[in-house]
Each structure stands twice: as structure tokens, then as C-alpha cells.
C-alpha positions as CSV (number, residue, x, y, z in Angstrom):
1,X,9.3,6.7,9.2
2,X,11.7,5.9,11.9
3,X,15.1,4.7,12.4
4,X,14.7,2.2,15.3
5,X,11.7,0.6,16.7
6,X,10.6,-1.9,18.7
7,X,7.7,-4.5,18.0
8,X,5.5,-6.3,20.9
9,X,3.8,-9.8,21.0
10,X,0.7,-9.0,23.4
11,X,-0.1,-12.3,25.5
12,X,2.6,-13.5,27.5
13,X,4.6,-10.6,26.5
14,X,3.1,-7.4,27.6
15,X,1.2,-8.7,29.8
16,X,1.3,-12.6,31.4
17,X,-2.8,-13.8,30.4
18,X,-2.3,-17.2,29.8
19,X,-3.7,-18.2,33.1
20,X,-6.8,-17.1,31.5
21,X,-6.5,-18.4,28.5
22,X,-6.1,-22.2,30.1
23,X,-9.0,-21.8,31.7
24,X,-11.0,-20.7,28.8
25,X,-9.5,-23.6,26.7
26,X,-10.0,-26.3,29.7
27,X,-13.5,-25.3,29.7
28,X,-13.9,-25.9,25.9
29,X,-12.1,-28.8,25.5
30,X,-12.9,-30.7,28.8
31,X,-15.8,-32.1,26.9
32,X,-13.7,-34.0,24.2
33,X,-11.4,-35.3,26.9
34,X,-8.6,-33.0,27.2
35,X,-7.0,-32.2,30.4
36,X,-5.6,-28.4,29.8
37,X,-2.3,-28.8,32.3
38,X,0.1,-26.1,32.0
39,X,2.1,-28.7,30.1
40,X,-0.8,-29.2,27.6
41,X,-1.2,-25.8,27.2
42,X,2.3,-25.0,26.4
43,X,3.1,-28.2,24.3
44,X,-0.5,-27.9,22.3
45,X,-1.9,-24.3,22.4
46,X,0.5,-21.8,23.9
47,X,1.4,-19.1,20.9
48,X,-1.2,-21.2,18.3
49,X,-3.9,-19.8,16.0
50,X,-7.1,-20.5,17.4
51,X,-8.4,-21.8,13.7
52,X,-5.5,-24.3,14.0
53,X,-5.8,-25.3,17.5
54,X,-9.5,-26.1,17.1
55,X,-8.6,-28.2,13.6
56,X,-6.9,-30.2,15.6
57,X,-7.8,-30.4,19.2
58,X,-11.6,-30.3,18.3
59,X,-11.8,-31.5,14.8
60,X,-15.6,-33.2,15.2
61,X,-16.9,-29.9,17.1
62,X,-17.8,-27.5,13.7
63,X,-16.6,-24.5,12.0
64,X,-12.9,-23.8,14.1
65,X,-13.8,-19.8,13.1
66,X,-17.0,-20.3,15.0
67,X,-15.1,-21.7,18.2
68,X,-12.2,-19.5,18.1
69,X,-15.4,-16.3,18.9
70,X,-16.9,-17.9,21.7
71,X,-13.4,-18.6,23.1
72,X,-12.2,-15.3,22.5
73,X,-15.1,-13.6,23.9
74,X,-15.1,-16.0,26.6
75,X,-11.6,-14.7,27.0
76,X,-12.5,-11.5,27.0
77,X,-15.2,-11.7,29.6
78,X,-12.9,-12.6,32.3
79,X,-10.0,-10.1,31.6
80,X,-10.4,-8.0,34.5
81,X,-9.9,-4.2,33.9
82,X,-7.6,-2.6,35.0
83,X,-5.1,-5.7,34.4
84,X,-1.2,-5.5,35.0
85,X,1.0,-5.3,32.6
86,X,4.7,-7.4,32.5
87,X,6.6,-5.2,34.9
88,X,8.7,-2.7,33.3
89,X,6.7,-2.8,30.1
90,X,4.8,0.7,30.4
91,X,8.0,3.0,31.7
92,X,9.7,1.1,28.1
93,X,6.8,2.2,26.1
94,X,6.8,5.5,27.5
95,X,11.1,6.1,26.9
96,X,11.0,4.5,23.6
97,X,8.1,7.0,22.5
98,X,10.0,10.2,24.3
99,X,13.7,9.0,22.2
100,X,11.6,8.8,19.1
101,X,11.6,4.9,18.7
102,X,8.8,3.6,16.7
103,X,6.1,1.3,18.6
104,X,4.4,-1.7,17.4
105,X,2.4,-4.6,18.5
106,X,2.1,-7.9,16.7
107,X,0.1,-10.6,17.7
108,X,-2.1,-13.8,16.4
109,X,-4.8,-12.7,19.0
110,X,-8.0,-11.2,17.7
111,X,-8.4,-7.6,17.2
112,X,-11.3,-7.3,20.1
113,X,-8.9,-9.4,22.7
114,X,-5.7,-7.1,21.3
115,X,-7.8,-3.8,21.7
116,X,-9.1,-5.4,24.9
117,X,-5.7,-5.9,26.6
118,X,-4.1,-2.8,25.4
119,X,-6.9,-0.5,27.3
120,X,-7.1,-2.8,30.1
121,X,-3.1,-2.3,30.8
122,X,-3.4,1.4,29.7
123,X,-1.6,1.4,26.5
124,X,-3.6,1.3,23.3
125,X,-2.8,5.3,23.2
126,X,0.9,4.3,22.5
127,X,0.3,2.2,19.5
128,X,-0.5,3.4,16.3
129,X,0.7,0.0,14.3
130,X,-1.3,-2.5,15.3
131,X,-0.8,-6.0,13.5
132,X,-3.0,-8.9,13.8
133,X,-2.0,-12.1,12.3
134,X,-5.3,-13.6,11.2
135,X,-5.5,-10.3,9.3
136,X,-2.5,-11.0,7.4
137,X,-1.9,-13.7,4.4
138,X,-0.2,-15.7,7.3
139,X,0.5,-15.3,11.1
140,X,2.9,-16.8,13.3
141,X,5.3,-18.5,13.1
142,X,5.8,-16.6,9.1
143,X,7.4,-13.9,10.1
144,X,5.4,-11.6,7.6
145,X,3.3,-10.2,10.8
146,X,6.9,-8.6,11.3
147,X,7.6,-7.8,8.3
148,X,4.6,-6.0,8.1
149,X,4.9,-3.7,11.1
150,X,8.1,-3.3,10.0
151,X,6.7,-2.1,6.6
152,X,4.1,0.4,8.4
153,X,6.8,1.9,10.3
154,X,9.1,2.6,7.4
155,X,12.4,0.8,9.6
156,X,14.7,-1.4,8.3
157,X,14.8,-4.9,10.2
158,X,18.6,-4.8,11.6
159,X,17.0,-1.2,13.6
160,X,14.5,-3.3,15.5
161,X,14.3,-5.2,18.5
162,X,11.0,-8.3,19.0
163,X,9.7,-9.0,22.2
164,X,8.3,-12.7,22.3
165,X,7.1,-15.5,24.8
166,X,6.0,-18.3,22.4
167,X,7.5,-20.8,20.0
168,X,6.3,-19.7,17.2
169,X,6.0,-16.2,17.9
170,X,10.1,-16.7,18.7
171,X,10.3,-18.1,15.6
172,X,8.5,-15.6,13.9
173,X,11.0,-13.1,15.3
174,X,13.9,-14.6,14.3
175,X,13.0,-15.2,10.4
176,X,11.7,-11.6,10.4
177,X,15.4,-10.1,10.5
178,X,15.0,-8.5,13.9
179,X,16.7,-8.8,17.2
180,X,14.3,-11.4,18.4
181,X,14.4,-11.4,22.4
182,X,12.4,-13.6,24.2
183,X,10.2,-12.6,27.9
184,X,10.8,-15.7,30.2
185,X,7.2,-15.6,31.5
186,X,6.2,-19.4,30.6
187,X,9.4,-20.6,28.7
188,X,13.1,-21.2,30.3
189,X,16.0,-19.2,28.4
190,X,17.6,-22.2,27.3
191,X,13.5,-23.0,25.4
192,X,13.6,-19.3,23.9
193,X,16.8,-19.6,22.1
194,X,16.0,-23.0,21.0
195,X,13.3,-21.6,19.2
196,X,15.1,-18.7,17.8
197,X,16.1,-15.7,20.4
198,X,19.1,-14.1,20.5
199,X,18.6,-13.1,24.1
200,X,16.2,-13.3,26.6
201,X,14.7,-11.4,29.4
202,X,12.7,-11.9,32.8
203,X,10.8,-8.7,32.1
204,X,10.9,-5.2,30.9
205,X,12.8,-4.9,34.2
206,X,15.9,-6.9,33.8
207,X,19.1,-5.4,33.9
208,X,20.3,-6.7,30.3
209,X,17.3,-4.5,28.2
210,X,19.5,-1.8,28.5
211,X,22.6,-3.7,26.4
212,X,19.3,-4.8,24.3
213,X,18.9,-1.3,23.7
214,X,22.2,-0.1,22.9
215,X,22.4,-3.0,20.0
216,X,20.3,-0.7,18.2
217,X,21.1,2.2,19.2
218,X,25.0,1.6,19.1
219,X,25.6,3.5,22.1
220,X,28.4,2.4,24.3
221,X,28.1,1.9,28.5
């Protein structure tokens, strides 16, 4: 049980991968015709269960389960280890675990990739809650991924801050009754809060996490 705590999307959020992930995805669907641009990527993919991007994207191509593996493991393949994470992101982790905050990640990627990244930015020791969306009954955008760390950590959903880069991640956030704050690392401010944040950030390093912080907290400057 906790009385604060704050919950992680992994790609794009903890750590900026999606540069990967395009390339994986151009190499898969270059064959049906698709040209993975960034624009592509964000407007088709970016955020997106794998099952439900293949449906659509590859709908001729067989089992989407099937597809999302290879892709994943593709994925997986190229993540060089170590990898950076977003800057600022492991100094947070560390200060929210000293002040007794809870720690979570939530994510729609696979447990292998999620494992994968946490160790490969040095951080899978900090999480015990560990939520993976294709686990659950539904995954982004439903915010019961949320709900669920939420749930394991025993903190009611007005005490917790989201951190989120995608659409429906965002969106996710925002239904799930926490302080949904978006990373800028592939969407504008003004295409977070359209989607749901409250407030957004550059990174884990930007001056405004601190009044972020204090929402919870209810400390004053």
C-alpha cells in the first residue's frame, strides 16, 4: 500500500525507441506497399497493439499474434544494451523510491520487449508492478491497464501521476483518474492535451515536474 505513486508508459516514455520500432515495422510492411514515414508511423502505429495494427495494416499476411512475435523479437534484436533512458527518468525513479512513492510501469509492449528495455536502461530492479496490456481483459486506450497498477499498489487514483507519449496511451491516462502528463518526445504539447493530458513535459528534466510533483504531494514552493 502506498499513498502516492507514479505509473510509467515504457516506449517513448522512459525511453525514446520508436526509431527502432519504424524500422522494424518498415521492414514488415514494405512488402504490402507501406511506406513507414515518421508520419505513418505516428498516424497508424505509434501507441497501437501490435494484434490490431497487423488486422489492419496486414490483414491478408496470417495470424496478427504470429506477426506481432517476429516483430517483437525483431525488435528486440536490435535494442542495443546498455540503451539510454529519457533524460531525467532514472534520478525520478530513484527519489520517488527513497520518499516512499510507489513505482509502476504500464505498457501495451510485450513482456520480453518490457523486461528487455527495463534491463537495458538499468531499471527493472525499481519495478515491482509491472503491467502489460495484452495481459489484461483490454489495453490502451481502456484505461483498466491503470487501473490495474493502481489496484496492485493499493493507491487511490487522485494520488497518482501517468507519464505518457501516445494517443491512446494519453487517453488511457486520462480515463484512468490519474494526473495524466504527457513526455513531448514524438507529439507537440498542444497533440498531448488534445488527447487527454493535463500537462506535458520535455523530459524527466524539465523544470515544471517539480509543480507535477507537488500536485500530489500538496507541498507548496
Amino acid at each position: 500500500m502506498t499513498d502516492r505513486a507514479l505509473l510509467f508508459d515504457l516506449d517513448g516514455t522512459m525511453l525514446d525507441t520508436d526509431r527502432l520500432h519504424r524500422e522494424v515495422f518498415a521492414d514488415m510492411l514494405a512488402p504490402a506497399g507501406h511506406d513507414v514515414t515518421e508520419e505513418f508511423y505516428l498516424r497508424h502505429i505509434h501507441g497501437r497493439l501490435n494484434a490490431d495494427i497487423f488486422a489492419d495494416l496486414l490483414p491478408g499476411a496470417g495470424d496478427p499474434g504470429r506477426l506481432s512475435e517476429e516483430k517483437e523479437a525483431a525488435f528486440r534484436t536490435r535494442l542495443p544494451k546498455p540503451y539510454p533512458g529519457m533524460p531525467g527518468v532514472d534520478r525520478l525513479v530513484a527519489r520517488a523510491a527513497s520518499e516512499g512513492w510507489g513505482l509502476a510501469v504500464v505498457t501495451n509492449a510485450p513482456r520480453l520487449n518490457a523486461e528487455a528495455m527495463l534491463e537495458a536502461i538499468g531499471l527493472r530492479a525499481a519495478f515491482d508492478v509491472l503491467v502489460i496490456g495484452e495481459e489484461c481483459a483490454r489495453g490502451k486506450p481502456d484505461p483498466l491497464p491503470y487501473l490495474t497498477a493502481m489496484e496492485r499498489l493499493g493507491v487511490d487514483p487522485a494520488r497518482a501521476v501517468a507519464f505518457e507519449d501516445s494517443p491512446s496511451g494519453m487517453r488511457a491516462a486520462a480515463a484512468s483518474g490519474a494526473l495524466p502528463v504527457g513526455i513531448r518526445s514524438s507529439l507537440s504539447d498542444a497533440d498531448l492535451r488534445s488527447h487527454g493530458a493535463a500537462l506535458t513535459l520535455q523530459d524527466f528534466n524539465d523544470m515544471a515536474l517539480e509543480d507535477i510533483l507537488r500536485r500530489i504531494t500538496g507541498e507548496t514552493a
